[in-house]
ZADREN-882889 format. One record per residue (C-alpha): residue in three letters; x, y, z. Coordinates in steps of 0.1 Angstrom, whole numbers, plus 5000, padded with zeros to 4 digits. Last residue first. Example, Ala and Ser with C-alpha at 12.3 -4.5 7.8 and 13.67 -1.06 7.14 Angstrom:
% residues 2
FIMI   code      x      y      z
FIMI    SER   5137   4989   5071
FIMI    ALA   5123   4955   5078
% end
This chain:
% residues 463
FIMI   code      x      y      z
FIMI    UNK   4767   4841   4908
FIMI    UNK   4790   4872   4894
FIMI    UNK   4807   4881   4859
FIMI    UNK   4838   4882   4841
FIMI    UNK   4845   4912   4826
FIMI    UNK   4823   4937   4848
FIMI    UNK   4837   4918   4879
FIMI    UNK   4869   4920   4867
FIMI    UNK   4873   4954   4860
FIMI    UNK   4854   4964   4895
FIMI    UNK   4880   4948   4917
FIMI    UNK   4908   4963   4896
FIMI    UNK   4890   4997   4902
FIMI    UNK   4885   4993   4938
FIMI    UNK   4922   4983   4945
FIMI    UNK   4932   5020   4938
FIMI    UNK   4934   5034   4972
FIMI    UNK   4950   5000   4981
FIMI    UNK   4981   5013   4970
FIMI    UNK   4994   5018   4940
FIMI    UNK   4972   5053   4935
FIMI    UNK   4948   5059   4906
FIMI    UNK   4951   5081   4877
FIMI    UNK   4987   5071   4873
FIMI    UNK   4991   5034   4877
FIMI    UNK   5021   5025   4861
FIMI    UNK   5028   5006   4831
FIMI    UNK   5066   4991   4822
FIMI    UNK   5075   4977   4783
FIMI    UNK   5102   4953   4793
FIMI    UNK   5138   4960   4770
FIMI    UNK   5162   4945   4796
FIMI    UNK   5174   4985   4798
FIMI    UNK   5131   4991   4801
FIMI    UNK   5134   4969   4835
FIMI    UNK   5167   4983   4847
FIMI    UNK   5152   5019   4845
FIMI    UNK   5118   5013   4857
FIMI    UNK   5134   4997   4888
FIMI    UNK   5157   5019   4900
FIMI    UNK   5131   5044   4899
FIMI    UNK   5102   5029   4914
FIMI    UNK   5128   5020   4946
FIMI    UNK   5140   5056   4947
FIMI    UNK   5103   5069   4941
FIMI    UNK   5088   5045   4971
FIMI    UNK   5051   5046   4964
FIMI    UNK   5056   5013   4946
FIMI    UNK   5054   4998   4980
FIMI    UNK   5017   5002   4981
FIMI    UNK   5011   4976   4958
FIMI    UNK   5013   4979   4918
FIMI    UNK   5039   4978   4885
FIMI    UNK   5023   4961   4854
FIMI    UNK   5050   4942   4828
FIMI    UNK   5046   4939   4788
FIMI    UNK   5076   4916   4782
FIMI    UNK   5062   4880   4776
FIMI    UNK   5077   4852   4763
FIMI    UNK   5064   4828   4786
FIMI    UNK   5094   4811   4801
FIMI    UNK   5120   4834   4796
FIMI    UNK   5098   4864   4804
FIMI    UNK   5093   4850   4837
FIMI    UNK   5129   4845   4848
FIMI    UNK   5132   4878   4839
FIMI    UNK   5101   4894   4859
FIMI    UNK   5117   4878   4887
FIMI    UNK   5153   4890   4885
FIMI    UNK   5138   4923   4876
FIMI    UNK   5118   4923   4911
FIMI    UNK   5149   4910   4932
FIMI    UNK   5173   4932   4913
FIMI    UNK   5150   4960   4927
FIMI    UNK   5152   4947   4961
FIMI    UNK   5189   4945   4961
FIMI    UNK   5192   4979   4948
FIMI    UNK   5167   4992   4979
FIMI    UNK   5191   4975   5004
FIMI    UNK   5223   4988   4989
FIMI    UNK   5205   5024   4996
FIMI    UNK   5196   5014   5029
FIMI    UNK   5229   5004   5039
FIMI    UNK   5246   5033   5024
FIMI    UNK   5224   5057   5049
FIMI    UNK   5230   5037   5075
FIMI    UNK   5265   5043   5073
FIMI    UNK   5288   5013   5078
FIMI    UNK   5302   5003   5108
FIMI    UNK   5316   4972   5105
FIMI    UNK   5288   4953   5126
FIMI    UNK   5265   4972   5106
FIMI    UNK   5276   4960   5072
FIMI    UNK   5275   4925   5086
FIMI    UNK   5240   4927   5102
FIMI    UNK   5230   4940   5063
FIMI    UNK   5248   4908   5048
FIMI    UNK   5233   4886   5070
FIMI    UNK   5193   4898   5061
FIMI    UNK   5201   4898   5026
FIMI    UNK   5215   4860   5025
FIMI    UNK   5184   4857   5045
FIMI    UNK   5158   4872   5018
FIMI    UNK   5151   4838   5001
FIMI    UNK   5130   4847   4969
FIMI    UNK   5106   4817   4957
FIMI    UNK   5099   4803   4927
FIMI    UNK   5072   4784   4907
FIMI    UNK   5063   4758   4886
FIMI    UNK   5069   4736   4909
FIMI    UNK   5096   4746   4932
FIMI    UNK   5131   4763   4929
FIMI    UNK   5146   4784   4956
FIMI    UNK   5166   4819   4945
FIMI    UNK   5189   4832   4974
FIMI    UNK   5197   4869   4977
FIMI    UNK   5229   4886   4978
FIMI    UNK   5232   4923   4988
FIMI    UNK   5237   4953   4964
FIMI    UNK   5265   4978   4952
FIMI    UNK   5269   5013   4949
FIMI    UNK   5262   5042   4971
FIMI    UNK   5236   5077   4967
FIMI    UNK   5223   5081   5004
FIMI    UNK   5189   5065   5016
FIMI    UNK   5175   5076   5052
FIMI    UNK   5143   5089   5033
FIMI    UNK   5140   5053   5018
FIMI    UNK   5144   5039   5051
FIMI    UNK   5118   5066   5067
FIMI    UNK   5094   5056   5043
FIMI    UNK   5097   5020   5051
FIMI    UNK   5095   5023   5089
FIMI    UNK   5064   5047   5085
FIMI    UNK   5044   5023   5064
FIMI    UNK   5010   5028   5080
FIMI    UNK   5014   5056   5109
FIMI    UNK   5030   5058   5145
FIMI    UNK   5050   5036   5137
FIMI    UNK   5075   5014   5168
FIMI    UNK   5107   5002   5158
FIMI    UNK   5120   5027   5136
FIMI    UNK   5153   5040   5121
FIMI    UNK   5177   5022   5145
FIMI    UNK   5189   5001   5113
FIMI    UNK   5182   4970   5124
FIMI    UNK   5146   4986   5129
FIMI    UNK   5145   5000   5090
FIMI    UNK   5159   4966   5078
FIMI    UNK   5127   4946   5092
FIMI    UNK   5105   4970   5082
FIMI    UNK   5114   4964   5043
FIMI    UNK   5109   4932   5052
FIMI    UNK   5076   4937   5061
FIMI    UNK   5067   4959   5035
FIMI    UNK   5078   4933   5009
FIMI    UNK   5052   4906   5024
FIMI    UNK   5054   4868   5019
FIMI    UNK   5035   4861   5052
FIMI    UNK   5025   4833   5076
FIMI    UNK   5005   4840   5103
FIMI    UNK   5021   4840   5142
FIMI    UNK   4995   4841   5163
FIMI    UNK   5006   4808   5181
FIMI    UNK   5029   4791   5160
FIMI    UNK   5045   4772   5181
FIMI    UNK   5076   4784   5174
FIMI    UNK   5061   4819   5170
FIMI    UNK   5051   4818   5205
FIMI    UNK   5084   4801   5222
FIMI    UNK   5101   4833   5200
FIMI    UNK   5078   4858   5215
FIMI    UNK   5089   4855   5253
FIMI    UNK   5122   4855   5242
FIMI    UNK   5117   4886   5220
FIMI    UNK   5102   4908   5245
FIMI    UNK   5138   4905   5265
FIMI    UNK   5155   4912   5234
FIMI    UNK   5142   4947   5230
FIMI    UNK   5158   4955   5196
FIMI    UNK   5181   4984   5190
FIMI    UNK   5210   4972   5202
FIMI    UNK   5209   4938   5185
FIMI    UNK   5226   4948   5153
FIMI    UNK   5254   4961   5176
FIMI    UNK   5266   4923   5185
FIMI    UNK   5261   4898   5216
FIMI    UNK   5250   4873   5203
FIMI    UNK   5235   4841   5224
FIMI    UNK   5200   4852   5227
FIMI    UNK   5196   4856   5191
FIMI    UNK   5196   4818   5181
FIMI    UNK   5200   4811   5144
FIMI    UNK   5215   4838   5125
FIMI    UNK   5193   4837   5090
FIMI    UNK   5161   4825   5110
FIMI    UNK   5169   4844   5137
FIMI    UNK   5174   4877   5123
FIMI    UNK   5145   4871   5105
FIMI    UNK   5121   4870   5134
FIMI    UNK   5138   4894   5155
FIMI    UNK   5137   4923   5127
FIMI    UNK   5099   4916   5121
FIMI    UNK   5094   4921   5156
FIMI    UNK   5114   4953   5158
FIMI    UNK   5086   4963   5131
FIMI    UNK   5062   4975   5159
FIMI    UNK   5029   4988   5143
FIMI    UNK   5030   4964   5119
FIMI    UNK   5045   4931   5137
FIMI    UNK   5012   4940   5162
FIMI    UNK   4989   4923   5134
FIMI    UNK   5000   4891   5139
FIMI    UNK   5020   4885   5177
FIMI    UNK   5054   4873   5155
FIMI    UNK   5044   4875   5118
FIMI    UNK   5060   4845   5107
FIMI    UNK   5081   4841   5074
FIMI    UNK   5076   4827   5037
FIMI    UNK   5096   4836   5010
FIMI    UNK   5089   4864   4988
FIMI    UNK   5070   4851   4959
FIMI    UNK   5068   4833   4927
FIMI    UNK   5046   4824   4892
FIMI    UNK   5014   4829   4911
FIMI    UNK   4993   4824   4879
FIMI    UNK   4966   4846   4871
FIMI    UNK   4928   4854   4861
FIMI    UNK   4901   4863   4835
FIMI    UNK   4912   4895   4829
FIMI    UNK   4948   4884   4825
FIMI    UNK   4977   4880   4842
FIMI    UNK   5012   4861   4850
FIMI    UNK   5019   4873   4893
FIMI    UNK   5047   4881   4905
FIMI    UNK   5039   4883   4944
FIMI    UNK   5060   4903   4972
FIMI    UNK   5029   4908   4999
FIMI    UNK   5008   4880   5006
FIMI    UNK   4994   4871   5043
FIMI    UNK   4987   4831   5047
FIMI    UNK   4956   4818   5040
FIMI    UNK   4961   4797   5009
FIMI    UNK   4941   4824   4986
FIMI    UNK   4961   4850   5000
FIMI    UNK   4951   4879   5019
FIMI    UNK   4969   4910   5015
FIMI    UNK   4994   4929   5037
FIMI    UNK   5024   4952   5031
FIMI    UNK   5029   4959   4996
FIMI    UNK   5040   4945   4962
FIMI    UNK   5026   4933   4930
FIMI    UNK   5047   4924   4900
FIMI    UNK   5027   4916   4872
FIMI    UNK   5032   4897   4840
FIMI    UNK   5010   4899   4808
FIMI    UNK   4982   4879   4792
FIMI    UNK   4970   4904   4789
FIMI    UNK   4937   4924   4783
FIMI    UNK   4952   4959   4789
FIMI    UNK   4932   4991   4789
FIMI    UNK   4958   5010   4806
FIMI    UNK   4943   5024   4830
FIMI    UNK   4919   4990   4837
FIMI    UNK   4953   4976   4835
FIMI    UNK   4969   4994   4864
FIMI    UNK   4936   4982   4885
FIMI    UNK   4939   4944   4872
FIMI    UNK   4973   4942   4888
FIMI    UNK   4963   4956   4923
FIMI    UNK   4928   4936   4922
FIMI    UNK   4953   4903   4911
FIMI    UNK   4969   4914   4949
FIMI    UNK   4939   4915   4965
FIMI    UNK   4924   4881   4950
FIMI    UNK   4886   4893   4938
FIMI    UNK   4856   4877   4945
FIMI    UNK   4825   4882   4931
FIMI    UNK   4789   4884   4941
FIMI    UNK   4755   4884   4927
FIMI    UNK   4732   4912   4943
FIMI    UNK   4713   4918   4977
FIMI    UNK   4739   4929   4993
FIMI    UNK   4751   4914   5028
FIMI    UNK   4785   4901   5011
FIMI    UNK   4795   4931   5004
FIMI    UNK   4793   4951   5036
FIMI    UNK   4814   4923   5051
FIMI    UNK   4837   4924   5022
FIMI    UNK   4842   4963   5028
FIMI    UNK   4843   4954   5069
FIMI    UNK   4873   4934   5063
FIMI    UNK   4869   4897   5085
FIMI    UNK   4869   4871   5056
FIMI    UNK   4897   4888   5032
FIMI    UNK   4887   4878   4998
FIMI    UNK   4886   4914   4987
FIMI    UNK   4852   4926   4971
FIMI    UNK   4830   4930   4938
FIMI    UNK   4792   4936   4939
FIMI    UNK   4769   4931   4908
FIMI    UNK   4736   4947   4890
FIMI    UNK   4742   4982   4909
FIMI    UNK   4715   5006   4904
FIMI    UNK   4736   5036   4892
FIMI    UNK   4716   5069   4887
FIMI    UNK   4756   5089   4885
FIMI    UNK   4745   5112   4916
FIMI    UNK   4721   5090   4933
FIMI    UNK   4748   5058   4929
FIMI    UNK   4779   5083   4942
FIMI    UNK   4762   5094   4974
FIMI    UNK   4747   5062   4978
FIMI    UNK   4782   5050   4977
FIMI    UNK   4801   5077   4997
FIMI    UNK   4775   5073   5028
FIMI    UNK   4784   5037   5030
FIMI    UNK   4816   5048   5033
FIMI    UNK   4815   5071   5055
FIMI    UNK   4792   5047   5082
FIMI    UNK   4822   5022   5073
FIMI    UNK   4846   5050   5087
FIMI    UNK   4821   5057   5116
FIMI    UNK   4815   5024   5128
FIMI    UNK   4854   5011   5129
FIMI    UNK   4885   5001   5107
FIMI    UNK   4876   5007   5077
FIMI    UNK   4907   5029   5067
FIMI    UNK   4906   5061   5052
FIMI    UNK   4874   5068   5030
FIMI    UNK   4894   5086   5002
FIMI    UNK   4866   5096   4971
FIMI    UNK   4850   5072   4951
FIMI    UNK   4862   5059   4920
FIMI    UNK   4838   5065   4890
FIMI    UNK   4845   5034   4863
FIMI    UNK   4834   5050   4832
FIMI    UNK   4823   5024   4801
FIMI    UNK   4784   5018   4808
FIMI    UNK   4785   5026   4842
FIMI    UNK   4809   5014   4870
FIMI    UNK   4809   5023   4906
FIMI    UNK   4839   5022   4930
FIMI    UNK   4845   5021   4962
FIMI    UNK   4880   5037   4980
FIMI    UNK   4894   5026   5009
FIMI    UNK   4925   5036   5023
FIMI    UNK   4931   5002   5041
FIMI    UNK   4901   4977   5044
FIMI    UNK   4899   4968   5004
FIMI    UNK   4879   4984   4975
FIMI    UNK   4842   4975   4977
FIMI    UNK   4836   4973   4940
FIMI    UNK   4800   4984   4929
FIMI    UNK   4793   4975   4894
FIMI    UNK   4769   4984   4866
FIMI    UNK   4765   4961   4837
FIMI    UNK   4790   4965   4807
FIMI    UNK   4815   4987   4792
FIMI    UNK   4848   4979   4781
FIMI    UNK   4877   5001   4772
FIMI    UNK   4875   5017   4802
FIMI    UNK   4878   5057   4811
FIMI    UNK   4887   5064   4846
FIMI    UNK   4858   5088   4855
FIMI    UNK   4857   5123   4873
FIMI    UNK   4846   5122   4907
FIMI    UNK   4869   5127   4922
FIMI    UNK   4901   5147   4911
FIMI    UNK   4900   5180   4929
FIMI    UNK   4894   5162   4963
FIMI    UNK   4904   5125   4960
FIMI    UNK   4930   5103   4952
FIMI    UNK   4956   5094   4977
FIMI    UNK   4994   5083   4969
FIMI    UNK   4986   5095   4933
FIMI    UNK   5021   5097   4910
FIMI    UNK   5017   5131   4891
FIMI    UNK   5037   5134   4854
FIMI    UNK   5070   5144   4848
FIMI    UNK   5090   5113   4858
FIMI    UNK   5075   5108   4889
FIMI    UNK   5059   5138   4907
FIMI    UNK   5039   5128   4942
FIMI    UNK   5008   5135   4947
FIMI    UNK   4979   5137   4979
FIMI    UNK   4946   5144   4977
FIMI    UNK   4927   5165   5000
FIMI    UNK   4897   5143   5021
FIMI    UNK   4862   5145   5012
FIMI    UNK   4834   5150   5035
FIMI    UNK   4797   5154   5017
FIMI    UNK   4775   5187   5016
FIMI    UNK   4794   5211   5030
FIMI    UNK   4774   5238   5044
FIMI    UNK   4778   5273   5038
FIMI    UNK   4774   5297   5065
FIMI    UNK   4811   5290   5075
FIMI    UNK   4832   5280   5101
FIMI    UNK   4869   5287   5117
FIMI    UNK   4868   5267   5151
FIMI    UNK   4897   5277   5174
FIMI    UNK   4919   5255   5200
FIMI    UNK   4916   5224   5184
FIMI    UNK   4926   5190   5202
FIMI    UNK   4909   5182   5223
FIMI    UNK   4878   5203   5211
FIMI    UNK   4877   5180   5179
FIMI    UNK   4846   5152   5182
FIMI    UNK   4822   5177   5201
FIMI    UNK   4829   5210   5178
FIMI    UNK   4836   5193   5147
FIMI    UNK   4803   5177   5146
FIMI    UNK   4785   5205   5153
FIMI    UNK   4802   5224   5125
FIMI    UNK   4796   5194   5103
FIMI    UNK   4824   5181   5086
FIMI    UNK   4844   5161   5108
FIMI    UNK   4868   5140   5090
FIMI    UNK   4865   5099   5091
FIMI    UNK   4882   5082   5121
FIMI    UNK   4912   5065   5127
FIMI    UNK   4936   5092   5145
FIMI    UNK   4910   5122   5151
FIMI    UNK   4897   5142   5123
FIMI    UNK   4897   5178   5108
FIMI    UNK   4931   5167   5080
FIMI    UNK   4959   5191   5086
FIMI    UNK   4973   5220   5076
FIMI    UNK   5008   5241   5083
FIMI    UNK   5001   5276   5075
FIMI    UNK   5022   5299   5049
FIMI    UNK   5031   5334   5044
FIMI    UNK   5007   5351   5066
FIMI    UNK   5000   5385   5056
FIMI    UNK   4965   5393   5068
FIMI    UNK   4956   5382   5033
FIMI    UNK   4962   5346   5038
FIMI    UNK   4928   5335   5058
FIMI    UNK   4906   5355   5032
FIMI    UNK   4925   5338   5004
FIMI    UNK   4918   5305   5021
FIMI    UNK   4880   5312   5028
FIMI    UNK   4880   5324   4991
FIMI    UNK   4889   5284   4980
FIMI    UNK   4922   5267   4966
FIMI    UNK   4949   5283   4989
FIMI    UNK   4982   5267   4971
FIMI    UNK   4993   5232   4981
FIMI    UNK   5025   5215   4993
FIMI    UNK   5036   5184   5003
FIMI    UNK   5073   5181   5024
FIMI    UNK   5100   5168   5013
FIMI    UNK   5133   5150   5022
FIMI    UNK   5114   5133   5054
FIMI    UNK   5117   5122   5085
FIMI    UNK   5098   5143   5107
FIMI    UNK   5070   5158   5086
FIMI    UNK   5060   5189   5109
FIMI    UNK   5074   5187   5144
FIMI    UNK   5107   5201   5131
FIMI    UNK   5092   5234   5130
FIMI    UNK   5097   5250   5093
% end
């Protein structure tokens, strides 16, 4: 296989020819072909041969097309096997349109789903149909998609809908949409959508605790949310504790260069980085980082976050892995990729508040500097890393059981895409005797937020 395909993983996906075009292509006697979605970085497939032609000549040297037309695009799904049964990381060719099956029916709904891989959904009578992959609304043509996918879905189904459900984040192009319907609106926290979409599997009513992680969601104080446990029901939840609270250094741009996220915590466990001189530092472009630091300190474009995936970017720069992505989450699944069996963990601080508590990564943070200062494989690292995290989640969910007696527990956010970290911590969660649900007919990430979004509106309402 050329190392230009998958660089920087353990696996690779796989799929057998699934249409008589494909046959024809194989029976000339090739053994396999590398494939790859018809679209440009950040815009919806081409799937009109017109279309294709004019939006795809840079970068395809032959056209194969056919005297059939497709009627609506529709990206290949993507899964991942977790304990003997498919893990969704995109849902959608092969397996939409059929229904998620509630156990309560109602008005019809449209839920928006969120800005990254979006899906909608629509709701009718007790089958919630989530839509195909839309990809990440972003731009003209990718809302243009979606919109497309909804009146798609509402002529095929005959769904009118009587309400419209969306993320709380002001400037996503999904709320946007939403908030121009004609119909009564509602609301929906990101991360409670997360939690409400395993339970819509499930067909939970709670209460019941949640632990919710991925890389970006908007809170209802503002700041960016990302490491929540969360005590639900279908009515609403309680914030019961977080990942502590750090900048995102130049906002958005921490994503696509995670170095950032390294500087920033470095210097909150270390102090100031411009005196050390030490081989945690090599991979980090100190000289960008002054000029950052005097804007984080004033706290120009610097939001607030409690996010997991930015931490988990934060170890994959120290560790040289990545300080730039070319895709969403690239420094976090090359750090799980990276990870070799090794024992042990890293400390982490617990801080008490009202009613709620709060993880303090920096013990973390100067324990993984130290193991790279002696020398230690990256490979250990990461996997000490991803232990520590997992004690992290089951320390949470135990502090939580003690006060509310509760041990029914609902795993969801992107970061539950990572099979070492899902693994380590099913097993010490059902070893403390919790009763674990994952999503599996809809992805973790925000591919499934529709269907949480659409629960709760059908449950609860709109004005």
């Amino acid at each position: 296989m050329a190392p230009s395909v998958a660089p920087g993983h353990k696996t690779l996906g796989v799929m057998l020819p699934y249409t008589p075009l494909h046959h024809l292509l194989m029976s000339d006697g090739l053994e396999c072909l590398v494939m790859t979605s018809g679209n440009v970085s950040d815009e919806p497939i081409a799937y009109k041969d017109a279309e294709a032609l004019e939006r795809l000549r840079g970068i395809a040297d032959y056209f194969l097309v056919h005297n059939r037309a497709i009627h609506m695009r529709c990206d290949d799904s993507v899964l991942k096997p977790f304990r003997g049964a498919p893990l969704f990381i995109r849902r959608s060719r092969g397996y939409v349109p059929h229904p998620v099956k509630l156990r309560w029916g109602g008005r019809m709904v449209l839920a928006c789903g969120a800005e990254l891989k979006n899906t909608f959904c629509l709701t009718k009578g007790e089958y919630a149909f989530v839509g195909h992959h839309i990809g990440d609304l972003e731009n003209f043509e990718t809302l243009r998609s979606f919109q497309e996918g909804i009146e798609h879905f509402k002529r095929l189904f005959e769904i009118e809908p009587e309400v419209v459900a969306y993320d709380l984040h002001p400037n996503y192009l999904s709320t946007r949409y939403a908030l121009e319907l004609d119909l009564p609106k509602v609301g929906v926290q990101h991360h409670f959508a997360h939690a409400l979409s395993c339970m819509a599997e499930h067909g939970l009513e709670g209460p019941l605790l949640a632990a919710v992680m991925d890389g970006t969601g908007y809170g209802t104080d503002g700041a960016v949310w990302g490491c929540e446990f969360l005590e639900v029901t279908l009515g609403g939840y309680r914030r019961l504790g977080h990942l502590r609270y750090i900048p995102m250094p130049g906002g958005e741009r921490a994503i696509k260069e995670p170095w950032r996220m390294a500087a920033v915590y470095l210097e909150r466990a270390l102090g100031d980085l411009s005196s050390l001189m030490a081989p945690f530092l090599r991979h980090l472009p100190m000289d960008r980082w002054e000029l950052l630091r005097k804007a984080v300190r004033a706290g120009i474009n610097a939001p607030l976050c409690s996010s997991m995936g930015r931490l988990f970017d934060a170890v994959s720069s120290l560790l040289g892995v990545r300080q730039e992505v070319n895709y969403e989450g690239q420094a976090a699944i090359e750090l799980e990729q990276l990870a070799e069996e090794a024992e042990g963990r890293y400390p982490f601080s617990v801080l008490e508040g009202e009613g709620s508590f709060v993880f303090d990564p920096d013990p973390l943070i100067v324990a993984v500097a130290e193991e790279i200062q002696r020398g230690t494989p990256p490979g250990v690292i990461s996997m000490r890393f991803h232990r520590t995290v997992a004690e992290m989640v089951m320390e949470a969910l135990r502090r939580m059981r003690d006060e509310s007696g509760l041990q029914e527990v609902v795993l969801s956010g992107g970061v539950f895409q990572n099979l070492l970290l899902l693994r380590l911590i099913c097993e010490g969660l059902e070893r403390d005797g919790f009763r674990v649900y994952l999503q599996r007919q809809v992805p973790p990430n925000d591919g499934g937020i529709s269907l949480g979004q659409a629960l709760y509106a059908l449950c609860n309402g709109g004005g």
